[in-house]
Phi, psi and omega in degrees: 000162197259140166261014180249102227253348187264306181298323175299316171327281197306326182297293171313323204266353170268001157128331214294314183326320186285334134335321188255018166269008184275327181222164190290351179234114182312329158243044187232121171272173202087184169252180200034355170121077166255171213306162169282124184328117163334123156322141165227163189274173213245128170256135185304069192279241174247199251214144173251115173283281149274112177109131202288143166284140233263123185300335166328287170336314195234010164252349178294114173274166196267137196274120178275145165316142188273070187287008187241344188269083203299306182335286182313298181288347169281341146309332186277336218024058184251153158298160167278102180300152172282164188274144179290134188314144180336153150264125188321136184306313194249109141311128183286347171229133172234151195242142165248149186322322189208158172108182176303131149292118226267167196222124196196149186229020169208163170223145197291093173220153180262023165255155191293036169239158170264154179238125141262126197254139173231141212244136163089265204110010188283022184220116187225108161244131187271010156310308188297328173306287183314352208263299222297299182325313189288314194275303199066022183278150153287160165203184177239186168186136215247127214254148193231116191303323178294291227252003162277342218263006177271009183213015181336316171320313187312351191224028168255327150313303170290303156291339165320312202273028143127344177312143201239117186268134193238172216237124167218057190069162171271302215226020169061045189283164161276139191266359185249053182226338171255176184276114146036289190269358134338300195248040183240305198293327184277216348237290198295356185281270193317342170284325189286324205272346171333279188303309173318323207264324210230001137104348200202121209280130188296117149325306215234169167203167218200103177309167151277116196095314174119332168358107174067013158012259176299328164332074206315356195278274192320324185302311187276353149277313153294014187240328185280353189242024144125314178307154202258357191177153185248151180229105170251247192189139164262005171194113178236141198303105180295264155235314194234350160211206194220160163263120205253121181277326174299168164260350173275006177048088191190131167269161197244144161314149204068356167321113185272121179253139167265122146209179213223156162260103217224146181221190201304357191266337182255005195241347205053031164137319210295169179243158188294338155298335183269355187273329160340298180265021153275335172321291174323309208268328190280323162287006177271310173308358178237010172092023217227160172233198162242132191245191186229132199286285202324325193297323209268339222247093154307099220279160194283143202267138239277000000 
């Protein structure tokens, strides 16, 4: 949690938090989890026109779960995931400099992983920085600049460690409710304060909700403020399990998982390590390892 107790005050009071009390997930509309926005298949697409993409994305190598290392995870009180495989040579989604952006919630691959992406930032422990330290699972995260900005540091730490930070609005709208230079304004604001803070212009974007996806208004906004592709999810993290879009509730290679930084008050007691580490144990249990969404992504070329 942020220790400047005043700068949080202001943070609430600008609304976003009161958005993500309509549901236990910034991307699931409703309250309690109801389904998550249809999958689309992910097309090789566009691009970055403003503002260079961030060369991490496609030089970063993918951090394997520290799966030889029991000790770390037996803190935890987790099993060890096997570590995820090289990340591929040729990506399977490649992005282009310009034109529309593809929009895609699983990515085509025959290797056995899964990616986790986590939302918002309204939960800042620095237990979950240590779980993270320890561990070494990747993830992305996609940042809402009104619930981060009394803390920005806190996610600095997470990126030392190979995480890659993404765009999720300033103020955490339903995005097909606004007006065209509305949801340009939510976007290019948080891309800017993104890059600013954290050194390296956010790829990706994330809708609220998931909200207008597919929409050409949105598409073309995301296009103007720099990120290259919207990324949404095919399973996402309750508390103690997921929620499933397949109907055979079975993960698939490639699955992009929604989960949120979210703590007991919003967990029902529970803290964001243990649901973390409930994440885990459910992919593990199904045979998955975790890779980095960014390793798979061919980012556009400068």
């Amino acid at each position: 949690m942020s220790r400047d107790g005043r700068s949080r005050t202001r943070t609430y009071a600008a609304g976003a938090l009161a958005l993500l009390a309509l549901a236990t997930g910034c991307g699931e509309k409703g309250g309690g989890g109801s389904a998550a926005p249809a999958a689309t298949a992910a097309a090789p697409a566009a691009p970055q026109s403003a503002g260079a993409a961030p060369a991490a994305a496609a030089t970063t190598p993918g951090t394997a779960p520290a799966g030889g290392d029991a000790a770390a995870w037996a803190k935890w009180n987790l099993k060890p995931l096997a570590p995820a495989p090289a990340p591929p040579a040729d990506k399977p989604v490649k992005l282009e400099r310009t034109g529309a952006v593809p929009v895609f919630s699983d990515v085509k691959t025959s290797d056995k992983v899964v990616f986790i992406t986590i939302d918002d930032g309204a939960e800042k422990d620095p237990k979950f920085v240590e779980m993270l330290t320890d561990l070494k699972v990747p993830i992305s995260m996609f940042l809402t600049k009104d619930i981060v900005k009394n803390d920005y540091g806190y996610f600095k730490p997470l990126q030392a460690l190979g995480n890659h930070i993404q765009n999720h609005t300033v103020t955490h709208p339903v995005m097909s409710k606004l007006a065209p230079e509305k949801q340009k304004a939510e976007i290019c604001d948080d891309q800017s304060a993104l890059t600013q803070q954290y050194g390296t212009a956010p790829l990706l974007f994330r809708p609220p909700f998931g909200d207008g996806a597919n929409t050409p208004t949105l598409n073309t906004s995301v296009q103007e403020c720099g990120p290259r592709a919207i990324v949404l999810w095919r399973e996402s993290m309750q508390i103690h399990d997921m929620q499933y879009q397949a109907g055979d509730k079975k993960l698939k290679p490639g699955d992009i998982i929604l989960a949120h930084f979210r703590g007991p008050k919003e967990l029902k007691g529970a803290t964001m390590t243990q649901m973390f580490g409930d994440l885990l144990a459910r992919i593990q249990e199904q045979g998955f390892s975790v890779a980095r969404l960014e390793d798979y992504i061919q980012a556009p070329a400068s």
